[in-house]
N, C-alpha and C positions, 0 to 999 in steps of 0.2 A: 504494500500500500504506500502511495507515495502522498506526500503535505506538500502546501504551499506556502511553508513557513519560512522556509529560506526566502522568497521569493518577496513573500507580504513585510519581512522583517526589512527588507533593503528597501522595499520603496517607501518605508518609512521613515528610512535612514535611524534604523535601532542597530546598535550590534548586538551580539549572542550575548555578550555579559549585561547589559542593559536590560534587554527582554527576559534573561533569564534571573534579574533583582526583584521587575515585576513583577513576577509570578511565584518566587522561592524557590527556584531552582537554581543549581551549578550553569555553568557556560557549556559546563562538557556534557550535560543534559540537554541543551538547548541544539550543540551541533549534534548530538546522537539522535534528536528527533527530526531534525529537517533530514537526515539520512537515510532512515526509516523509522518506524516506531511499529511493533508486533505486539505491543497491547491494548494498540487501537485497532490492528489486524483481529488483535482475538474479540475486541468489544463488537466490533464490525459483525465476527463472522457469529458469536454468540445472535447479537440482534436478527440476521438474515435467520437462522435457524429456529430462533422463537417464532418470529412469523411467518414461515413456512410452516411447521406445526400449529400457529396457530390458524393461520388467514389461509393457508395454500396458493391458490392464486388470486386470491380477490387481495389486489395488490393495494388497493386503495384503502384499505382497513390496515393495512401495516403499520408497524411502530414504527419511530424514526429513532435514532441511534440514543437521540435525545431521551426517549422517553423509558428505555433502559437504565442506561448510566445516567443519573441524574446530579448535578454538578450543584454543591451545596456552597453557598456561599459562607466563607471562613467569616 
């Protein structure tokens, strides 16, 4: 699975140590994720799998990745 992190981080003009202050990560977590990141691979492939088991093909009743992993504000 590939991001656009590298890509949305420069035309922001952030560097990796910057972006990775706002968020509470390392630098060396920030360049390992615009590389790849396999545990957004595995939340990805979790979600496709629930709504397959759930919806089959009524694709329109699907969860979105969102409504899985739900992002809890610290």
């Amino acid at each position: 699975m590939k991001t656009r992190i590298k890509e949305l981080r420069q035309e922001v003009k952030l560097s990796q140590q910057a972006l990775g202050e706002s968020v509470g990560v390392t630098r060396q977590t920030i360049n390992s994720l615009e590389k790849d990141n396999p545990s957004l691979l595995l939340a990805y492939k979790i979600t496709k799998t629930i709504n397959e088991h759930c919806h089959g093909d009524n694709v329109e009743d699907y969860f979105k990745i969102e409504d899985v992993f739900i992002l809890e504000d610290e």
